[in-house]
C-alpha positions in Angstrom: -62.3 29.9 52.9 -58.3 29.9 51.7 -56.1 32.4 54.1 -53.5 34.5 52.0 -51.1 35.6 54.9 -49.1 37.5 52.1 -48.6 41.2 51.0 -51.0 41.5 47.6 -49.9 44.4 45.1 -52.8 45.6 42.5 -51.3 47.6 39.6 -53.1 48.5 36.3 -50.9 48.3 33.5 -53.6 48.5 30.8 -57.2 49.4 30.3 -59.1 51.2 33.7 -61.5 49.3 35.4 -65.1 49.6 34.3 -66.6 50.5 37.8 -64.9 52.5 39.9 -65.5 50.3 43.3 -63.8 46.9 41.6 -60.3 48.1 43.3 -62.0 48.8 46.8 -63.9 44.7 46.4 -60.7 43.3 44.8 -58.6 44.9 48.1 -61.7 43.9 50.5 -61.5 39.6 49.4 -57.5 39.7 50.3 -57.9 42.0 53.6 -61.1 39.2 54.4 -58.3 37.0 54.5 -56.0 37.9 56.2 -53.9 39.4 53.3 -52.2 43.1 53.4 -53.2 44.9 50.4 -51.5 47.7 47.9 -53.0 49.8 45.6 -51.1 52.0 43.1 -52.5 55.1 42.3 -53.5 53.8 39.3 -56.3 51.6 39.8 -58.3 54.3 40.2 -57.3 56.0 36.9 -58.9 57.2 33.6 -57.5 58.3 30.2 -58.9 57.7 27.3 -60.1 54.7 28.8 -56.3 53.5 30.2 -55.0 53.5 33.7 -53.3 56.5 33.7 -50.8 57.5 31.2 -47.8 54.6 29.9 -45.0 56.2 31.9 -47.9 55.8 34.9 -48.5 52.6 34.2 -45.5 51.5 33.6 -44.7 53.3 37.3 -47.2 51.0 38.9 -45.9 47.6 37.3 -42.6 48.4 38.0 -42.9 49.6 41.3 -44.9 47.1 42.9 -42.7 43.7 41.0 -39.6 45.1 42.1 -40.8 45.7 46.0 -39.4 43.1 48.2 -42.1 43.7 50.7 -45.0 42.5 48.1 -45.6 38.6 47.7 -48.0 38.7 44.8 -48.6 41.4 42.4 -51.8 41.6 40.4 -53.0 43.6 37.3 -56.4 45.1 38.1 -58.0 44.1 35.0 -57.1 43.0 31.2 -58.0 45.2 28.1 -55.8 46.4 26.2 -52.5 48.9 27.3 -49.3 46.6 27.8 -47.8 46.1 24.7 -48.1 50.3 24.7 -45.5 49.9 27.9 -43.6 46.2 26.6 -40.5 47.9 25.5 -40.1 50.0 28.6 -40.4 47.5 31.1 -37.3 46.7 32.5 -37.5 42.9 32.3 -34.0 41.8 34.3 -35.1 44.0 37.8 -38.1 42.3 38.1 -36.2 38.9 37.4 -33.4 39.6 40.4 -36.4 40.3 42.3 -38.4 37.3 41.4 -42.2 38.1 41.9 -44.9 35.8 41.9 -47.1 37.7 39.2 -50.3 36.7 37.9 -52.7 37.9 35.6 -54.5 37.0 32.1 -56.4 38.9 28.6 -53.7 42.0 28.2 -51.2 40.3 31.0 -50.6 37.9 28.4 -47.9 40.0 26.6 -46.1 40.5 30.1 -46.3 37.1 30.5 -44.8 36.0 27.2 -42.4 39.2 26.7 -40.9 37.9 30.9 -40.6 34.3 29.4 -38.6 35.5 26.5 -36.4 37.8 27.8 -35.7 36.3 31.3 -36.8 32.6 30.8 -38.9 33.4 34.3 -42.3 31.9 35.3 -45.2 33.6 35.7 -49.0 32.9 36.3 -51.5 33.3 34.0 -55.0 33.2 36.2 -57.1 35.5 37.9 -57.1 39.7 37.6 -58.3 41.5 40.1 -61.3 41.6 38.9 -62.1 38.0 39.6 -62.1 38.3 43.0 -65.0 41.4 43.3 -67.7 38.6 43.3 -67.2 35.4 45.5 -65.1 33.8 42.4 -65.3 29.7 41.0 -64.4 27.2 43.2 -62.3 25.9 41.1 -61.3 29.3 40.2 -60.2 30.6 44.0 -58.8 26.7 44.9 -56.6 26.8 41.9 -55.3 29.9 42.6 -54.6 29.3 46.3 -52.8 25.8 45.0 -50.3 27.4 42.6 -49.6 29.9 45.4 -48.9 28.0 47.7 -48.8 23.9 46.8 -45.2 22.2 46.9 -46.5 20.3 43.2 -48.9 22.6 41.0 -51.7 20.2 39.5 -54.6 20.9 37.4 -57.0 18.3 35.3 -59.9 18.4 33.0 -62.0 16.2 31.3 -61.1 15.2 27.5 -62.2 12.1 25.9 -60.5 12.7 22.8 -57.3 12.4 24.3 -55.1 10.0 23.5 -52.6 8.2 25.8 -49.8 10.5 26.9 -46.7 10.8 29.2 -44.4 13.4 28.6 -42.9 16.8 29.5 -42.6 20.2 27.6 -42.6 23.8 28.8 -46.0 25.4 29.3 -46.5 28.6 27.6 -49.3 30.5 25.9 -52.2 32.5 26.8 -54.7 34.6 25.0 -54.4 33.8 21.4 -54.8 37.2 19.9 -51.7 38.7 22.0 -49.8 35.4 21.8 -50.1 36.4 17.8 -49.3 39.7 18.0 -46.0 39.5 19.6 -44.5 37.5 16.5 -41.8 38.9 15.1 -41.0 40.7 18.3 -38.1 40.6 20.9 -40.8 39.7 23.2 -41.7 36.3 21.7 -40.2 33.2 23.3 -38.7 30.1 21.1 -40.2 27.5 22.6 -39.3 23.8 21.6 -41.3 20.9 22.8 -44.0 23.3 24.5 -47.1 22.8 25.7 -49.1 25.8 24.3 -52.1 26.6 25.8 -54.7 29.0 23.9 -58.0 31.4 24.9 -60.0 34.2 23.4 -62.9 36.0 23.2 -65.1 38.3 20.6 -63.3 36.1 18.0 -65.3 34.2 15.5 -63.7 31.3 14.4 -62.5 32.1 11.0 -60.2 34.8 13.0 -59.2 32.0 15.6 -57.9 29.5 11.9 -56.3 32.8 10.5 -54.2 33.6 13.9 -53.9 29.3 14.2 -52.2 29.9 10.6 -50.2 32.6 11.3 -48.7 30.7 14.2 -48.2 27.4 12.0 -46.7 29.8 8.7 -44.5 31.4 11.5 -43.0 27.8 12.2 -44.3 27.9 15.6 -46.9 25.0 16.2 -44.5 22.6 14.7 -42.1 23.3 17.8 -44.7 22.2 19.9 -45.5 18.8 22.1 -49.3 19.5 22.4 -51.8 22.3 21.7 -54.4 23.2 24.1 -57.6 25.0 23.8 -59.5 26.7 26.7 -62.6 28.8 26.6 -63.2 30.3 23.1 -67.0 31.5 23.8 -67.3 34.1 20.8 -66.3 31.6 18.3 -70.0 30.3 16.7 -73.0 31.8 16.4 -75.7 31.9 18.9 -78.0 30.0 16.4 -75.5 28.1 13.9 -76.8 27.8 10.4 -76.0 24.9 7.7 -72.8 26.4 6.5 -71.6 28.3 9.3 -67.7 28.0 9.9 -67.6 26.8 13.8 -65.0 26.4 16.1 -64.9 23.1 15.8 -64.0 23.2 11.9 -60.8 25.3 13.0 -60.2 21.9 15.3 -60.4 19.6 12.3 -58.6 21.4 10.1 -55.7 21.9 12.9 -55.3 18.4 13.2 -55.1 17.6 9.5 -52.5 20.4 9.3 -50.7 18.7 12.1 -51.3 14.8 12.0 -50.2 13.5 15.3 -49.5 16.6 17.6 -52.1 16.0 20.4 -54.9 19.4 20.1 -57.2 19.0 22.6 -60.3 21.4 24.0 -61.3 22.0 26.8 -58.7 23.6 29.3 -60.7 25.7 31.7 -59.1 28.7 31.2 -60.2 32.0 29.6 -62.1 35.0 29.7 -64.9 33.5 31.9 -65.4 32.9 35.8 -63.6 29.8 35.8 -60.0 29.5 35.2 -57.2 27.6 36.7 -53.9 29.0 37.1 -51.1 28.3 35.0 -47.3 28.4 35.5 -45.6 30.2 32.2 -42.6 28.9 31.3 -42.9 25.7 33.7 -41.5 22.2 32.9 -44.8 20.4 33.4 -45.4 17.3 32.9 -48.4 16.1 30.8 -50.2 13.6 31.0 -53.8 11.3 30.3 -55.5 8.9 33.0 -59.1 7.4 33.2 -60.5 10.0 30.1 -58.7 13.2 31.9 -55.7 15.3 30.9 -53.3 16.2 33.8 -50.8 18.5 34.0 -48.2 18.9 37.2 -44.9 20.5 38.4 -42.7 21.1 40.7 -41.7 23.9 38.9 -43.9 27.2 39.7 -43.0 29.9 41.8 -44.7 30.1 45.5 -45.5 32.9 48.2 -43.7 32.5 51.6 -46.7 33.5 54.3 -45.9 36.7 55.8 -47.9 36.6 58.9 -50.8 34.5 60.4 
């Protein structure tokens, strides 16, 4: 069982959470481990479905990244409700105070909108909701690497990968926010990136049309290497003949983009099992013995607190 000797903020910058007890579990794995825990009012929230009103979530984000006496902050859950709140946040005070922040679904626009305004790293990984059951192993040892590792490391199976060595910055998150932000102040220029893609309740003709948005925009040709987590939605239960799959989108990817390494199989998305990922990292990428690893140096840590 990982220790987190560390001062744990939970804020809830976009939908409220579904059951009313998730904050009181979330707080109860950190305290269990030796963690001190804050909860903004609100977590335990409710209008019209979002945590409180935007200037209340906004409140909560910006209190708890910009309090020196919190080591991790933590959005409660995903949803939708950020990009309401995007041009409010105030992007450079949460840089001076450099806050290891972590989160994934709706944090994905903080995470991209911090990257392009700042050019600071971020996690994409576990809400709190992750942590109300006893999460994935790989999940919760993840997670307790990139917090507190000197070199951040994470590997997964993929025969289709070619040979590789080389480094880009590592951006991307849930593909239907990543999208959305084009065209905004809040998307990052990335050259020579490592982009690294999830969704879910997408079928996969949606997943091609934001895949050509992307490319039309000029943005996949920037890139070093396109990865592909957990898309779960994207076929049928019971595919049929002619039904459009996920792995069509794959194929048509890679004759759109003949040589650019686009590889599934990240485990990352909107299911128990996800590693965590450094935003806007200089990693390293790389293939050995039929797996795809990716390291750093470069990923921001928690200091313990206490023991």
């Amino acid at each position: 069982m990982p220790d987190y000797p560390i001062r744990v903020g939970f804020c809830a910058p976009s939908r409220a959470v579904l059951d009313v007890s998730t904050p009181a579990l979330a707080k109860l794995y950190f305290t269990d481990r030796g963690a001190d825990v804050v909860l903004h009012d609100t977590v335990f929230k409710n209008i019209k479905q979002f945590a409180g009103t935007d200037e209340e979530r906004l409140e909560g984000l910006m209190t708890l990244a910009c309090d020196r006496n919190i080591d991790l902050v933590l959005p409660i859950r995903g949803g939708y409700g950020l990009s309401r709140i995007l041009d409010k946040i105030d992007y450079e005070a949460i840089a001076a105070r450099h806050p290891v922040m972590c989160g994934y679904s709706d944090f994905t626009a903080f995470n991209i909108a911090y990257l392009a305004k700042t050019g600071e790293i971020s996690y994409q990984g576990p809400n709190g909701t992750d942590f109300v059951d006893t999460p994935n192993f790989l999940t919760e040892k993840s997670f307790h690497s990139a917090l507190f590792n000197e070199e951040w490391v994470a590997s997964f199976p993929c025969k289709e990968a070619p040979d590789l060595d080389f480094e880009g910055t590592l951006w991307g998150g849930n593909l239907s926010i990543v999208t959305a932000l084009l065209g905004t102040p809040y998307f990052p220029d990335i050259e020579g990136g490592i982009l690294f893609l999830e969704d879910c309740n997408d079928r996969a003709y949606r997943i091609e049309r934001h895949m050509a948005q992307l490319e039309m925009a000029g943005v996949l040709a920037k890139q070093k290497a396109i990865l592909f987590g957990d898309f779960r939605d994207a076929d049928p239960a019971h595919p049929r003949e002619n039904d459009f799959l996920f792995a069509d989108v794959l194929s048509y990817l890679r004759q759109r983009l003949p040589g650019m390494p686009i590889l599934h199989g990240l485990p990352f998305g909107h299911s128990h099992m996800k590693i965590t990922l450094p935003v806007g990292a200089r990693v390293r990428m790389r293939t050995e013995k039929g797996y795809v690893v990716l390291s750093t140096k470069d990923h921001p840590r928690v200091s313990p607190r206490f023991r």
